[in-house]
N, CA, C and O atoms as a MOPAC input file, in Angstrom:
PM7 MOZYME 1SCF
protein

 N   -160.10800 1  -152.57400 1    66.63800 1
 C   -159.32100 1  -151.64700 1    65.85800 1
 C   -157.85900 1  -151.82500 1    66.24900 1
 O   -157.54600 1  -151.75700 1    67.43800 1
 N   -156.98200 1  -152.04400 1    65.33600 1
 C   -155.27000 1  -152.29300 1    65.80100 1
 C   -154.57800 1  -150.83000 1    65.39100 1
 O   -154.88400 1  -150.14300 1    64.41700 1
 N   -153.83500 1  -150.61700 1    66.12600 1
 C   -153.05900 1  -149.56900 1    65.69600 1
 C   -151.79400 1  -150.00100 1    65.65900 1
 O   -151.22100 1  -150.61600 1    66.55800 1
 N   -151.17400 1  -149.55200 1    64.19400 1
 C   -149.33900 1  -149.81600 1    63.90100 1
 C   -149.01500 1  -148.62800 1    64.30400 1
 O   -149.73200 1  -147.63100 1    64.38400 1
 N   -147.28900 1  -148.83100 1    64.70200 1
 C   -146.46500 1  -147.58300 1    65.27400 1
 C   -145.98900 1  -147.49400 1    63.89600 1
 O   -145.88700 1  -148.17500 1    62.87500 1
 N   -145.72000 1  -146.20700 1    64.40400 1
 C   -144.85300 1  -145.42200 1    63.02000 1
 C   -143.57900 1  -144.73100 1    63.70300 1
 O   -143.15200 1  -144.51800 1    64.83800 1
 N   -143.26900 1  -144.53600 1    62.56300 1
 C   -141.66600 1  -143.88600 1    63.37600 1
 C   -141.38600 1  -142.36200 1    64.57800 1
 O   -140.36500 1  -141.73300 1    64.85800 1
 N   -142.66000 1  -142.24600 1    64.97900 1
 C   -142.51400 1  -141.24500 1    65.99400 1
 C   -142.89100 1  -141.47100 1    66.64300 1
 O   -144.07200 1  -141.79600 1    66.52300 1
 N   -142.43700 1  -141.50300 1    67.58000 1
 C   -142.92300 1  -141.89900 1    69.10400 1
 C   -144.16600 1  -141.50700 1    69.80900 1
 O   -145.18300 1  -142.11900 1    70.13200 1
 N   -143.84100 1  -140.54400 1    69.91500 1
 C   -144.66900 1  -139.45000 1    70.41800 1
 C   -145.76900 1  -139.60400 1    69.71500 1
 O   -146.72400 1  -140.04600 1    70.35400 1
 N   -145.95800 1  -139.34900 1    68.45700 1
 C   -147.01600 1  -139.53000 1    67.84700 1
 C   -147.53700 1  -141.01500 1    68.16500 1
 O   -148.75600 1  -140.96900 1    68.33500 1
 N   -146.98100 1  -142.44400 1    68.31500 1
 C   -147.68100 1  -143.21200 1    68.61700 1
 C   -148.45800 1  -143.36000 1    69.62500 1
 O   -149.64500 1  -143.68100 1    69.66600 1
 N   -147.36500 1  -142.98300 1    70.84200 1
 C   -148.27100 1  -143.00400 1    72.03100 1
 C   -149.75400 1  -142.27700 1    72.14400 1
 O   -150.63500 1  -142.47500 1    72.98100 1
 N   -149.72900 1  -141.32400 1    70.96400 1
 C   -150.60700 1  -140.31100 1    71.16800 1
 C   -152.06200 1  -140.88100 1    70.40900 1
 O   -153.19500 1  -140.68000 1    70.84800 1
 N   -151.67000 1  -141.74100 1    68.99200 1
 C   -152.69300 1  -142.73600 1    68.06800 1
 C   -153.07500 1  -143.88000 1    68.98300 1
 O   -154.25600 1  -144.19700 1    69.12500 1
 N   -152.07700 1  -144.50700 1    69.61200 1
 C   -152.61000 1  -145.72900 1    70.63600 1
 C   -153.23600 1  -145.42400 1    71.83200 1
 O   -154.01200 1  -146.29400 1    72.22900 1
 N   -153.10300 1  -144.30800 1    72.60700 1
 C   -153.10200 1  -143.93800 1    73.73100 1
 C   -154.41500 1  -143.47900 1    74.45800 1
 O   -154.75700 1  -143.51700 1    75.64000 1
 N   -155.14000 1  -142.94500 1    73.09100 1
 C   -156.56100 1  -141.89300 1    72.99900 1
 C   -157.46000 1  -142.90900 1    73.52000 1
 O   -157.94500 1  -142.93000 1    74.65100 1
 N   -157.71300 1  -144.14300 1    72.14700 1
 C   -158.96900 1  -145.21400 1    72.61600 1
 C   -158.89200 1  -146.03700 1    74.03100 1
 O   -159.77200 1  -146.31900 1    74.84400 1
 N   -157.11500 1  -146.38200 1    73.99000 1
 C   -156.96600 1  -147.33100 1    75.01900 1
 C   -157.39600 1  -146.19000 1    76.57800 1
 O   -158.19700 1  -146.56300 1    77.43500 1
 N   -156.76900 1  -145.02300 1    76.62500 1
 C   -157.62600 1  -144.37000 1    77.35400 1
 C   -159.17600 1  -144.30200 1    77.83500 1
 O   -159.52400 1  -144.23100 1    79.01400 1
 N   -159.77700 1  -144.32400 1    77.06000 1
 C   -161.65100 1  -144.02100 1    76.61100 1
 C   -161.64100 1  -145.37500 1    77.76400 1
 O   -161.81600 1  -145.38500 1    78.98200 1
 N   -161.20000 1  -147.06300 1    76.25200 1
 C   -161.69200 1  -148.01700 1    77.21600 1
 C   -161.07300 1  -148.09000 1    78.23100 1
 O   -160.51500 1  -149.18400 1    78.13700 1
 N   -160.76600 1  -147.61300 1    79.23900 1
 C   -159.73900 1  -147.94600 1    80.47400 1
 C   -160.85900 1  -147.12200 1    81.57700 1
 O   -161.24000 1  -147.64800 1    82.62300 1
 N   -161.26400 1  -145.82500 1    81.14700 1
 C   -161.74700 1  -145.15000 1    81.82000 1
 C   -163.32400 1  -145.95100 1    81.99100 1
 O   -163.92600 1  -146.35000 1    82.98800 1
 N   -163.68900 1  -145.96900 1    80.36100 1
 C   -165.03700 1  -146.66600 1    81.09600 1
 C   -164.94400 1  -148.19300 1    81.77400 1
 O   -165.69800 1  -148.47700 1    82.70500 1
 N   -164.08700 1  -149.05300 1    81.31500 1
 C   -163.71400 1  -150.42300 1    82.81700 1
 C   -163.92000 1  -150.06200 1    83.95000 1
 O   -164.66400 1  -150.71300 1    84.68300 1
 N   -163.18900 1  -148.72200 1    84.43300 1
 C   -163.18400 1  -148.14900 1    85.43300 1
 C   -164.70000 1  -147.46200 1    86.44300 1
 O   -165.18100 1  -147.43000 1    87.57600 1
 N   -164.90300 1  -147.03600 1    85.12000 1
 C   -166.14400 1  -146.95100 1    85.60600 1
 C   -167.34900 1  -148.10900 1    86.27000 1
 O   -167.83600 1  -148.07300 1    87.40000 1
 N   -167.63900 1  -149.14500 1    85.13800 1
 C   -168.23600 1  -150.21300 1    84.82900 1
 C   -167.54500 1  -151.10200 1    86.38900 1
 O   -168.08100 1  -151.67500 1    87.33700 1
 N   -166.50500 1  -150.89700 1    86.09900 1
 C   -165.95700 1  -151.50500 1    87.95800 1
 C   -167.00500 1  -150.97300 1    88.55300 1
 O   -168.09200 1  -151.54900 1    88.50500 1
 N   -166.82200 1  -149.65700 1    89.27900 1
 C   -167.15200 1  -149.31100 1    90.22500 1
 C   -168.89400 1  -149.28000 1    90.33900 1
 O   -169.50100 1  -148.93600 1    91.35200 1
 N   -169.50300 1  -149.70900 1    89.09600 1
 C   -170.69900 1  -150.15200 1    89.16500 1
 C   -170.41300 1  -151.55500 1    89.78500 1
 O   -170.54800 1  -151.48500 1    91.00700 1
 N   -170.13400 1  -152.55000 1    89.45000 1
 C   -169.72200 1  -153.76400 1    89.95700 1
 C   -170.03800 1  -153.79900 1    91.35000 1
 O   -171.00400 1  -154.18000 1    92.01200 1
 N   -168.73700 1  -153.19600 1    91.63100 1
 C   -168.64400 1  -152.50700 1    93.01800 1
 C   -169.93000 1  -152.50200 1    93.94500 1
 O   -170.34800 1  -153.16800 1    94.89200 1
 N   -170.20400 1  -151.78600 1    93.44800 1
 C   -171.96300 1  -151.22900 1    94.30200 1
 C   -172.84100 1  -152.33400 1    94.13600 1
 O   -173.74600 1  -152.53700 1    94.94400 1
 N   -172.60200 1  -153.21900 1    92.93800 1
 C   -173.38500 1  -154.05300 1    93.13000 1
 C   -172.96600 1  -155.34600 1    93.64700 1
 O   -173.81100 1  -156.19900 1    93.37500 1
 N   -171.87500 1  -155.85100 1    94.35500 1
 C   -171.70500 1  -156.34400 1    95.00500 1
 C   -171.91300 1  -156.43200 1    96.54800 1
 O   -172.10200 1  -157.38800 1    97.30000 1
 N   -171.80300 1  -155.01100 1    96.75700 1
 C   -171.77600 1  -154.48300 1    98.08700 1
 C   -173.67700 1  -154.56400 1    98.66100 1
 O   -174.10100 1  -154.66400 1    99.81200 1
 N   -174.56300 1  -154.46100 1    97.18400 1
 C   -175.52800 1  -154.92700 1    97.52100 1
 C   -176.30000 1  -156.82600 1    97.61000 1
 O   -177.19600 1  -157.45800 1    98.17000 1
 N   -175.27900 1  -156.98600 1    96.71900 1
 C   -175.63700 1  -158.57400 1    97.08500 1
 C   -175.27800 1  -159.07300 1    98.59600 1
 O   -175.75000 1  -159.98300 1    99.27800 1
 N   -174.07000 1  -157.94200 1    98.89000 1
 C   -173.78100 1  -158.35100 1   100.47400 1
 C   -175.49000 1  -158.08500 1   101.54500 1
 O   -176.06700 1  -158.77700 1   102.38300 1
 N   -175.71800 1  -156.95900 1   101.02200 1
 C   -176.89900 1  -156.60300 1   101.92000 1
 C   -178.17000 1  -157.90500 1   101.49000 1
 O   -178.76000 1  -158.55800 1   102.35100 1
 N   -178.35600 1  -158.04000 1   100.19500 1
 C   -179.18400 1  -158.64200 1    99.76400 1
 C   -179.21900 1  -160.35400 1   100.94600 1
 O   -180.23200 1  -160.96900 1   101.27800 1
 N   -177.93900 1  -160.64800 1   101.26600 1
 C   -178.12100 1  -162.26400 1   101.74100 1
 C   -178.11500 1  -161.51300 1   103.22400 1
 O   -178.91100 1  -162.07400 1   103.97700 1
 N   -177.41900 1  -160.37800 1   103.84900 1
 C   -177.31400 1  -160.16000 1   105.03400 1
 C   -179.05100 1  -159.99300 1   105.44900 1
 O   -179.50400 1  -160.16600 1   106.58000 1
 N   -179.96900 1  -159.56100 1   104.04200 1
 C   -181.26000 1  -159.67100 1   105.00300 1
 C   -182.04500 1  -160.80700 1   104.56800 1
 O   -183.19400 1  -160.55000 1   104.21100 1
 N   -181.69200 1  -161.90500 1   104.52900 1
 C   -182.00500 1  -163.35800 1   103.71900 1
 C   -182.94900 1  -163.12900 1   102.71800 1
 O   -184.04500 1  -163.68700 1   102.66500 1
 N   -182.37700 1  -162.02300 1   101.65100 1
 C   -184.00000 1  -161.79700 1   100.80900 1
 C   -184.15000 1  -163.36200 1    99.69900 1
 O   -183.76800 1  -164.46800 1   100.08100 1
 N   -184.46800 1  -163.22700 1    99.00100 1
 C   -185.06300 1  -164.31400 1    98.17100 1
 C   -183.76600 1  -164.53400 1    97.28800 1
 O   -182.96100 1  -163.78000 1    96.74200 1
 N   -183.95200 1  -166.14800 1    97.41100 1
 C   -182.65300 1  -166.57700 1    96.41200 1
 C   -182.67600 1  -166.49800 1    95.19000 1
 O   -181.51400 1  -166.55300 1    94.78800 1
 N   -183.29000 1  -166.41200 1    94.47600 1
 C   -184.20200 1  -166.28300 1    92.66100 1
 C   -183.47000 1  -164.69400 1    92.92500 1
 O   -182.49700 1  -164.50200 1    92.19500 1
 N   -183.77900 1  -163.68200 1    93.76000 1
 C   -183.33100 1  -162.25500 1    93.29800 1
 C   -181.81400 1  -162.28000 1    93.48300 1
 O   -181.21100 1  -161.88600 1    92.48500 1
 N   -181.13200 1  -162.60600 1    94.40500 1
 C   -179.70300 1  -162.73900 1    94.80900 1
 C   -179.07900 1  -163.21600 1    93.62800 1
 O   -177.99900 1  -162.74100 1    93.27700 1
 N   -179.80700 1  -164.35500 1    92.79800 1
 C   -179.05200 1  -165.66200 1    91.77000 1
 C   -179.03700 1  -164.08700 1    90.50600 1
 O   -178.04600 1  -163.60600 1    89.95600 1
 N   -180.62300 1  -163.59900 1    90.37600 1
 C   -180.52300 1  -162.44700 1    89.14400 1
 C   -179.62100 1  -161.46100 1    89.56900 1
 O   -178.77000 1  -160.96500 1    88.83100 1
 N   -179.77900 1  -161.19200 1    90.65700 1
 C   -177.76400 1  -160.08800 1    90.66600 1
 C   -176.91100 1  -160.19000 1    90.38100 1
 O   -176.15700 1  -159.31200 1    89.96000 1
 N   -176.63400 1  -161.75600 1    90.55500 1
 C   -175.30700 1  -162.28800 1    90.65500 1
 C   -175.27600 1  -162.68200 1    89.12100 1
 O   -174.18800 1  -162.65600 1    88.54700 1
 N   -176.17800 1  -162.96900 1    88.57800 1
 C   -175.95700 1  -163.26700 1    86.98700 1
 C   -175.41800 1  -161.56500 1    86.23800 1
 O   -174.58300 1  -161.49100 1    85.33700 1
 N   -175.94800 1  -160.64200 1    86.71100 1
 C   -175.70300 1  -159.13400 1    86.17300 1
 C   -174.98200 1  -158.86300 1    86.91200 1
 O   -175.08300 1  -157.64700 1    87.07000 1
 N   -173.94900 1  -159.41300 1    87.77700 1
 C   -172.72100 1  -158.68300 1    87.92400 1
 C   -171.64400 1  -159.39200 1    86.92300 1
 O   -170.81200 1  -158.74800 1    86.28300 1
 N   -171.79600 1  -160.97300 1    86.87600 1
 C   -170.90600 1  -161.79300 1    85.76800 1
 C   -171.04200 1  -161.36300 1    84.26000 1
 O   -170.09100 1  -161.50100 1    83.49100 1
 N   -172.26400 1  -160.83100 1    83.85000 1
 C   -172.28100 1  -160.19000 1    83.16700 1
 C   -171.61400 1  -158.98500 1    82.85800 1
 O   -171.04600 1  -158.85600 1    81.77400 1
 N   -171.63100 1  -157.90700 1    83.88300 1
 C   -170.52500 1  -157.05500 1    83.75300 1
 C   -169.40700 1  -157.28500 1    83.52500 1
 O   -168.86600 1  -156.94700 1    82.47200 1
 N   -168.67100 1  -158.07500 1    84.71600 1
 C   -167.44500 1  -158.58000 1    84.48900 1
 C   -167.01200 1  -159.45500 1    83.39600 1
 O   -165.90300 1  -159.93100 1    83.64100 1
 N   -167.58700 1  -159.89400 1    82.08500 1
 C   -167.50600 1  -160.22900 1    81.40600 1
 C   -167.22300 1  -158.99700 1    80.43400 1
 O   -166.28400 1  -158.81200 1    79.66100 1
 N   -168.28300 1  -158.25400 1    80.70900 1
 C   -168.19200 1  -156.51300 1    79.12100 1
 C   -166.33200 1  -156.73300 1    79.77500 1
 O   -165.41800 1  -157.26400 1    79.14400 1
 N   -166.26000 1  -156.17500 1    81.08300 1
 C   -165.23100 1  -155.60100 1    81.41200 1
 C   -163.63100 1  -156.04600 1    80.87300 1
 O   -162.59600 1  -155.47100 1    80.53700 1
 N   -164.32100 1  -157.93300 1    81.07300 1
 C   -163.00700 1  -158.33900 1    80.71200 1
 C   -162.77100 1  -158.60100 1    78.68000 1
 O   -161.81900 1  -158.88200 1    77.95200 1
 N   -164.21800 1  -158.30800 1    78.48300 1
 C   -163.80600 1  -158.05000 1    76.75500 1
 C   -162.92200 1  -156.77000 1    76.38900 1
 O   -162.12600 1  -156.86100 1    75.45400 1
 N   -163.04900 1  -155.54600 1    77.12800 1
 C   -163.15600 1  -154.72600 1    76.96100 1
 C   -161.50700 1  -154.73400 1    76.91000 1
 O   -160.74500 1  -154.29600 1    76.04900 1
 N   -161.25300 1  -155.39200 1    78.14400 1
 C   -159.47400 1  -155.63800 1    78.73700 1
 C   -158.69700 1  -156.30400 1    77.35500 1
 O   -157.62700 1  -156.02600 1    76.81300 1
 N   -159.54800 1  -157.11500 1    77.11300 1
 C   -159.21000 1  -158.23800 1    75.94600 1
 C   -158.79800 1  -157.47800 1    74.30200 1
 O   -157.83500 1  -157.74500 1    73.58300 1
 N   -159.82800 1  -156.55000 1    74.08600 1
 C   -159.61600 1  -155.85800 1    73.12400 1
 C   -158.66000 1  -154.79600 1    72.97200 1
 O   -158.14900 1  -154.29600 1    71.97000 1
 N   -158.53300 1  -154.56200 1    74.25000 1
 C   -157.25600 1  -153.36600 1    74.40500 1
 C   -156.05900 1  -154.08700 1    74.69000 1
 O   -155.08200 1  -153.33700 1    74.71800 1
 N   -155.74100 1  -155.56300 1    74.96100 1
 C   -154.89700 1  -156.02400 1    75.45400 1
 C   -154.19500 1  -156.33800 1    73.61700 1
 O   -152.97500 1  -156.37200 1    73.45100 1
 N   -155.25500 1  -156.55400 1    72.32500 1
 C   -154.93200 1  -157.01500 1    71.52200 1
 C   -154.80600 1  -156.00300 1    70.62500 1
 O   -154.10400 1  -156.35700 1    69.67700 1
 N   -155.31500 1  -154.56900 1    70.51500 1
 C   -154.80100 1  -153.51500 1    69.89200 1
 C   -154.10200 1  -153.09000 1    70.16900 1
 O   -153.61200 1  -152.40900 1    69.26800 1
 N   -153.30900 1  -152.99900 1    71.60100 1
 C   -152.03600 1  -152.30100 1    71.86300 1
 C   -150.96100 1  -153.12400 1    72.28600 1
 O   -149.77300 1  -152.88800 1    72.06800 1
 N   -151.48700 1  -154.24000 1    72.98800 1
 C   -149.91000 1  -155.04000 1    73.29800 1
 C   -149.45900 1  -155.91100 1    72.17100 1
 O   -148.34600 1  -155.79300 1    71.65900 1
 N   -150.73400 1  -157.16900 1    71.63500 1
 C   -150.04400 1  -157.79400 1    70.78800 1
 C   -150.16700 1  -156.87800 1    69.38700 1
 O   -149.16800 1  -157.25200 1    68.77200 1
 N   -150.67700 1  -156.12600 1    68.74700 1
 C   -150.56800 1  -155.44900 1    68.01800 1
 C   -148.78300 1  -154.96800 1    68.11900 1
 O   -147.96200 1  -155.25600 1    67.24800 1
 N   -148.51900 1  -154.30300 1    69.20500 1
 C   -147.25700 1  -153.69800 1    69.05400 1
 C   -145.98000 1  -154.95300 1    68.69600 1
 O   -145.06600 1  -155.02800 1    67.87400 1
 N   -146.43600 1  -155.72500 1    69.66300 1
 C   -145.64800 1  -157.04000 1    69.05700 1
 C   -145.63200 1  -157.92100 1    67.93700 1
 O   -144.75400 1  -158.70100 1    67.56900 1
 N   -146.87800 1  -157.63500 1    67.40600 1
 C   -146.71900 1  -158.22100 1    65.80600 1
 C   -146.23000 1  -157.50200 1    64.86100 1
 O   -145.78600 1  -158.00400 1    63.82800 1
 N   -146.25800 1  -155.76800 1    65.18200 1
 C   -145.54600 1  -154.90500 1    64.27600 1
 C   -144.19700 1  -154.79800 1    64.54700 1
 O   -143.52900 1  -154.42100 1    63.58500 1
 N   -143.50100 1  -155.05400 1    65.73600 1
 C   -142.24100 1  -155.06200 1    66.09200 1
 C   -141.40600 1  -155.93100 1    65.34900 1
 O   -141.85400 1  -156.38800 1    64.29800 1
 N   -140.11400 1  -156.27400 1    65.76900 1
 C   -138.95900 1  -156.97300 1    65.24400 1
 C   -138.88100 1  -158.08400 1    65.89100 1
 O   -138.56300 1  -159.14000 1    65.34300 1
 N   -139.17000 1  -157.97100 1    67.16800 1
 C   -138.63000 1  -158.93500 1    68.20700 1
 C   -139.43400 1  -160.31600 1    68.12800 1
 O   -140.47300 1  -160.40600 1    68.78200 1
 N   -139.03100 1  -161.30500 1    67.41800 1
 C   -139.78900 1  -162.32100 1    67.31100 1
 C   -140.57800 1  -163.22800 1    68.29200 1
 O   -141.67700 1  -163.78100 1    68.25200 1
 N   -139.07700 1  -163.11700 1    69.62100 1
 C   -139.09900 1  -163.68000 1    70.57500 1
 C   -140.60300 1  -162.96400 1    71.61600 1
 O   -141.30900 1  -163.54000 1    72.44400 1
 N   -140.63200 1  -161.84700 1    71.22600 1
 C   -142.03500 1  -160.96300 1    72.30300 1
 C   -142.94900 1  -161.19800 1    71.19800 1
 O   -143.81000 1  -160.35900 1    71.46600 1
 N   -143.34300 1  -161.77500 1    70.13400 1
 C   -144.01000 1  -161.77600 1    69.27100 1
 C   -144.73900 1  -163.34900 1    70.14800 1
 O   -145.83700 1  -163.38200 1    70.70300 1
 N   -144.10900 1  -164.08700 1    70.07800 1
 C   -144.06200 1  -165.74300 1    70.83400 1
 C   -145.04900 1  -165.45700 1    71.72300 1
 O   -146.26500 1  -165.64800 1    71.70400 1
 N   -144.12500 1  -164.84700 1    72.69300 1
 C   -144.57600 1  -164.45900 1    74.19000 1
 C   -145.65300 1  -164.25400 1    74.00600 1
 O   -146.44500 1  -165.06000 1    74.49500 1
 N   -146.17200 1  -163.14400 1    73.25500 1
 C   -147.65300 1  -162.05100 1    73.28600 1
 C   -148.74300 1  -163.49500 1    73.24800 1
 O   -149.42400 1  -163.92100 1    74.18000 1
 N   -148.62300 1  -164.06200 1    71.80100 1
 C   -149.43200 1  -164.74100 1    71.11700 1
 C   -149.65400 1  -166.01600 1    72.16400 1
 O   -150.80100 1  -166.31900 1    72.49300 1
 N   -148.45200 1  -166.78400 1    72.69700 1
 C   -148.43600 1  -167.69800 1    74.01200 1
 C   -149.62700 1  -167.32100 1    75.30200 1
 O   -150.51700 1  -168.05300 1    75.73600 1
 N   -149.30700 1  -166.07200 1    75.66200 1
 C   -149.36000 1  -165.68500 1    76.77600 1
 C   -151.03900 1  -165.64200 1    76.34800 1
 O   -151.65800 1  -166.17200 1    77.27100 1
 N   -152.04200 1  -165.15400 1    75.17800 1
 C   -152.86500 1  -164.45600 1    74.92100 1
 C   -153.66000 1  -166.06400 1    74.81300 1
 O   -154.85900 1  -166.08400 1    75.09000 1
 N   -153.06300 1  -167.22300 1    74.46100 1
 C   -153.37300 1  -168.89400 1    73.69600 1
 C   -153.97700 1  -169.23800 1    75.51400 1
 O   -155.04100 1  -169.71800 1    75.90400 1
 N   -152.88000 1  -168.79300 1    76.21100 1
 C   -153.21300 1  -169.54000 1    77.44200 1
 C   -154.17500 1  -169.02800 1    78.24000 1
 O   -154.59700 1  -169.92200 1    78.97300 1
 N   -154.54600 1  -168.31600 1    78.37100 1
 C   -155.59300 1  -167.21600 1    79.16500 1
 C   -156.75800 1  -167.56100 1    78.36900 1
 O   -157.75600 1  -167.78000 1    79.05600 1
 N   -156.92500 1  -167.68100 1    77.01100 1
 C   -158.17000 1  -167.47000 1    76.01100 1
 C   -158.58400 1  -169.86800 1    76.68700 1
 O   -159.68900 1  -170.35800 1    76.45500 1
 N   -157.57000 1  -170.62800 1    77.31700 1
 C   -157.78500 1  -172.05400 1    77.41200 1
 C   -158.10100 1  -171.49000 1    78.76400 1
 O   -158.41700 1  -172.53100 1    79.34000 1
 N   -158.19300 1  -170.79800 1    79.41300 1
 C   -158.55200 1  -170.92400 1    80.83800 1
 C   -159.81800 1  -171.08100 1    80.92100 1
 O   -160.36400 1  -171.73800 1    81.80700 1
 N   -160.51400 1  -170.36900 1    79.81400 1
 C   -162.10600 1  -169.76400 1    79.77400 1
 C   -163.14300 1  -171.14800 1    80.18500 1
 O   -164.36600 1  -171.01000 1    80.23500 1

């Protein structure tokens, strides 16, 4: 979902601000699942359990971190380059779309 600014400020921050909120909070969350489940893969090799179960953790934590970083991805493109494709500034228009080309070749 993209959101355009309109001529009030206030009001934009307030149309852009709501979802990018929501997804920020649940990343946050979804981290701190991560989290825990890392902290158990630590336990998992500290008691040499079975490598087949360690490998299935470790596949469902990349998995997470994958939702997480879509999640980053989609908010990175409804509110940053969104704002920069509705803007004036051609030159941050470049940037956004550059910056978004090179990260998406890292994969």
């Amino acid at each position: 979902m993209v959101y355009f600014m309109s001529d009030d400020n206030s009001q934009n921050r307030n149309i852009i601000s709501r979802p990018r909120e929501t997804r920020r909070a649940g990343s946050a969350k979804r981290l701190a699942r991560i989290e825990g489940q890392v902290r158990g893969l630590q336990n998992m090799i500290a008691e040499d359990r079975y490598c087949v179960d360690i490998l299935v953790q470790i596949k469902a934590v990349s998995a997470a971190l994958k939702k997480v970083e879509g999640e980053l991805l989609k908010d990175h493109v409804s509110h940053c380059l969104a704002a920069a494709i509705a803007g004036d500034d051609v030159t941050e228009r470049e940037e956004k779309v550059a910056e978004l080309v090179d990260l998406l070749s890292k994969r």
